[in-house]
C-alpha positions in Angstrom: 142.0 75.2 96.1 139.5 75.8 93.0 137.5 73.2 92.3 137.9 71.2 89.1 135.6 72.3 86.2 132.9 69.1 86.3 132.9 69.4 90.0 132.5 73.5 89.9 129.5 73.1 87.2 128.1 69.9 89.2 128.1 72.3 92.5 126.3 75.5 90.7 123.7 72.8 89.2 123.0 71.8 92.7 122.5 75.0 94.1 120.4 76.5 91.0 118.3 73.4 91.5 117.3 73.9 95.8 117.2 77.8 94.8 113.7 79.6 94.9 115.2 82.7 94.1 117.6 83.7 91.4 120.9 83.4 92.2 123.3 86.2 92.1 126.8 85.1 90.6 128.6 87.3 93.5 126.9 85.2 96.0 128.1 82.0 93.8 131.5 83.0 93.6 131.6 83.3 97.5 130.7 80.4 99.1 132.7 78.2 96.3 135.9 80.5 97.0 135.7 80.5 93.0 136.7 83.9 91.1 133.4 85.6 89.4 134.8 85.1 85.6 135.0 81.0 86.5 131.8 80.3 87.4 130.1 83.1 84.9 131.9 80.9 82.0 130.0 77.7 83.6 127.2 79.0 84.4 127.2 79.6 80.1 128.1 76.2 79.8 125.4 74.7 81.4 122.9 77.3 79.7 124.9 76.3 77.2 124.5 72.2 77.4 120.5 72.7 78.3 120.0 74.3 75.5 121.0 72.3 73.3 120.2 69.1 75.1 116.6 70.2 75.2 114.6 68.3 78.4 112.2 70.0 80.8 115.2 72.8 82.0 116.6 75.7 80.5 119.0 78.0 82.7 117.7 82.2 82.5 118.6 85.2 84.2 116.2 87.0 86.2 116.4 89.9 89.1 119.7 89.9 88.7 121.0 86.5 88.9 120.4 83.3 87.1 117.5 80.1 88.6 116.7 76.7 86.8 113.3 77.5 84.9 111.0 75.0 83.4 110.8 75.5 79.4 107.7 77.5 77.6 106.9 74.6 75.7 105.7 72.7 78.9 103.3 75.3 80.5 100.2 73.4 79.0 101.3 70.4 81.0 102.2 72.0 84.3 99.1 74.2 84.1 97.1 70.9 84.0 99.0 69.1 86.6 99.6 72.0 89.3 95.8 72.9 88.5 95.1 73.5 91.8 98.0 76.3 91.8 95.6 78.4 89.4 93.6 79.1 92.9 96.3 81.5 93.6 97.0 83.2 90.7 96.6 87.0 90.1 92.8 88.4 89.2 92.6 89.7 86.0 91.8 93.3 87.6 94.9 92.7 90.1 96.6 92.1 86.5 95.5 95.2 85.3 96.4 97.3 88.4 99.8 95.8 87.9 100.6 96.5 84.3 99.6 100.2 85.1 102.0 100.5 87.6 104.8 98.5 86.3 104.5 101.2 82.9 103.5 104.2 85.0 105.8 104.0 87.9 106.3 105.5 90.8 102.1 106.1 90.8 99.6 106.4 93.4 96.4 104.9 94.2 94.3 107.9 93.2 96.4 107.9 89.3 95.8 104.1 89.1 92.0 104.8 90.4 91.8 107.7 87.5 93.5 105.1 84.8 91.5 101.9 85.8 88.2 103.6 86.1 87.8 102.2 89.5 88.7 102.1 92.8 92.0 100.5 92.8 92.6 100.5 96.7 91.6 96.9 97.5 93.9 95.5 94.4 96.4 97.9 95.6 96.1 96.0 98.6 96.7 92.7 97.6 99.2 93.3 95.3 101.1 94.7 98.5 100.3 91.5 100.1 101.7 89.5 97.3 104.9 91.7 97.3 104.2 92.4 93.9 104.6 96.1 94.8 105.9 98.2 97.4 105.6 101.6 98.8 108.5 103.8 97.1 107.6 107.4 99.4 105.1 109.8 99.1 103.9 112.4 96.4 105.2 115.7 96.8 101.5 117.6 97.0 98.7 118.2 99.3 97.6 114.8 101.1 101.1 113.2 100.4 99.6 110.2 98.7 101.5 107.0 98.6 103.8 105.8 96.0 104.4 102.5 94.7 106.7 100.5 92.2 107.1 97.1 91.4 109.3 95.0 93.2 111.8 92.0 92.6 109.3 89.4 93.3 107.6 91.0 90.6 110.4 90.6 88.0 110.7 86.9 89.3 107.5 86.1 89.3 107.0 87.2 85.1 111.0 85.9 84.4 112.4 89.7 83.9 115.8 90.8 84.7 115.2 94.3 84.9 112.3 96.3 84.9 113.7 97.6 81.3 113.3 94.2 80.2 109.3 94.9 80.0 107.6 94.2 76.5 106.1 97.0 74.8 102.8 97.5 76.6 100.3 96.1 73.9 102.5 93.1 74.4 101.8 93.1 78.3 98.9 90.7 77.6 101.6 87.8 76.2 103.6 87.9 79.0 100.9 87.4 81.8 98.8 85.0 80.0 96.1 87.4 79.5 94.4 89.9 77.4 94.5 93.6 78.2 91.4 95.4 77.5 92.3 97.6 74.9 90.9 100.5 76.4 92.9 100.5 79.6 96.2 99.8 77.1 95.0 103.2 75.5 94.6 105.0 79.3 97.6 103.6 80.7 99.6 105.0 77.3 97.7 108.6 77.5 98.8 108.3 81.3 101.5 110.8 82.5 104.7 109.0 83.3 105.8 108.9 87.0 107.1 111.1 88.9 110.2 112.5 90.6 108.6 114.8 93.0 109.1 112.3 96.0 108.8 112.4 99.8 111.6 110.1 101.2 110.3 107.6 103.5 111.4 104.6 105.5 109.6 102.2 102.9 111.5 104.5 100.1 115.1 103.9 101.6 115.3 100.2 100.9 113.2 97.6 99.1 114.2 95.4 101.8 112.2 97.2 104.2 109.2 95.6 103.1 111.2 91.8 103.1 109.4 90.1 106.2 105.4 89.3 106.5 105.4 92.3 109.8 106.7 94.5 108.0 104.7 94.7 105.1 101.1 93.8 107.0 102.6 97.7 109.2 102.6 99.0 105.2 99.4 97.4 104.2 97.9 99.2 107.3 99.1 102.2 106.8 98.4 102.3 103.2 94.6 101.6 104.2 93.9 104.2 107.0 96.0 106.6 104.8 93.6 106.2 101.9 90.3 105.7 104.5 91.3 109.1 106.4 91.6 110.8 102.9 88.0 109.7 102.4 86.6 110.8 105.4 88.4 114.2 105.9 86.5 114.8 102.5 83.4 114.1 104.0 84.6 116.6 107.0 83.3 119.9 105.1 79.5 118.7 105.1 79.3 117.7 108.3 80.7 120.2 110.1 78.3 122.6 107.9 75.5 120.3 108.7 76.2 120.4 112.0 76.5 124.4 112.6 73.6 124.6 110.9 71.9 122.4 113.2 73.7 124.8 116.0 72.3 127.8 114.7 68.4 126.6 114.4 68.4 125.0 118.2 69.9 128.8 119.0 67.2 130.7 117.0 64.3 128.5 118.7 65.7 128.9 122.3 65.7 132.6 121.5 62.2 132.8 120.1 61.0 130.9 123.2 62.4 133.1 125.8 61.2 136.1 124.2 57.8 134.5 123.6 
């Protein structure tokens, strides 16, 4: 039996409000055995009825699906209350790595390494952590280098439904609540888009590969001794030359002593 309309809107309010993730209207119309058009119209009316009844809530789609968020106007005060929240929040150089892979994606370390100026694999590293990005496959050339793209989290996180919902880059700065050094806004825009020429990989096949803490610490990992063996089997060249030369003097003195 369907519910009746104040008890169907007083049932999606109640979920929206216990939900730390977006809530997809599929899943909604499911578990209250309600059609998808019914609770779509009340999920407007209570977007609706916040709206214009303005208090600390407003009702917004992200990810796909729709969460209670608090309203802009309030950040100033949260901010000062949850204070101690700021201890987690995203370096400004983890920021950075970010905005060049949300604009240049798929991209790998070395591209964000060539764009940033830096080394990006420690930032890489934590944004993996974080789940703000993911391993999407391999690049198609010689070392098969990692590829990543953003990830849900990350369109939850900055309040975005779709990646497609991104601002224009110089713009970036407003929606992270910091400035973009306008030098790295002029790399990341001279920057070659990404690519198609993909290695399909386990991570590649779903984003939900990299869904539990395992998981993604087997990722992290890899990512790592991927990026340390590419190091080192640079390195590889000189030694070996270093060491056949080394070789060939001990064999030149042995051979002058016997004939001495």
């Amino acid at each position: 039996m369907s519910m009746e309309p104040n008890e169907l809107r007083a049932a999606l309010e109640a979920i929206l409000f216990l939900s730390s993730d977006p809530v997809r209207v599929d899943d909604l119309a499911e578990s209250l055995e309600e059609s998808k058009d019914v609770v779509s119209a009340q999920l407007d009316e209570i977007k609706r009825a916040l709206d214009e009844h303005i208090g600390g809530f407003a009702l917004e789609q992200a990810a796909g699906g729709w969460r209670l968020t608090t309203r802009a106007e309030h950040d100033a005060v949260l901010k000062k209350y949850f204070a101690k929240k700021g201890e987690n929040r995203l370096s400004l150089a983890a920021l950075e790595t970010l905005a060049i892979v949300a604009y240049r994606q798929p991209i790998t370390a070395p591209e964000v390494s060539d764009i940033r100026g830096v080394n990006a694999t420690g930032v890489i590293r934590t944004l993996l952590e974080r789940r703000m990005i993911r391993v999407a496959g391999r690049k198609n050339v010689v070392g098969s280098p990692f590829l990543y793209r953003t990830t849900k989290d990350f369109l939850v996180h900055f309040g975005l439904n779709d990646i497609r919902d991104l601002p224009r880059l110089e713009e970036f700065g407003d929606l992270i609540g910091e400035n973009i050094n306008d030098d790295l806004v002029a790399a990341i825009n001279a920057a070659e888009p990404g690519t198609n020429n993909i290695i399909e990989s386990p991570e590649n096949a779903s984003e939900d590969a990299s869904e539990t803490a395992n998981e993604e610490a087997v990722v992290v990992d890899d990512v790592v001794r991927d990026e340390s063996e590419s190091a080192s089997n640079d390195e590889q060249p000189s030694v070996a030359a270093e060491e056949s030369q080394l070789e060939s003097t001990d064999s030149e003195s042995t051979r002058e002593a016997n004939e001495e």
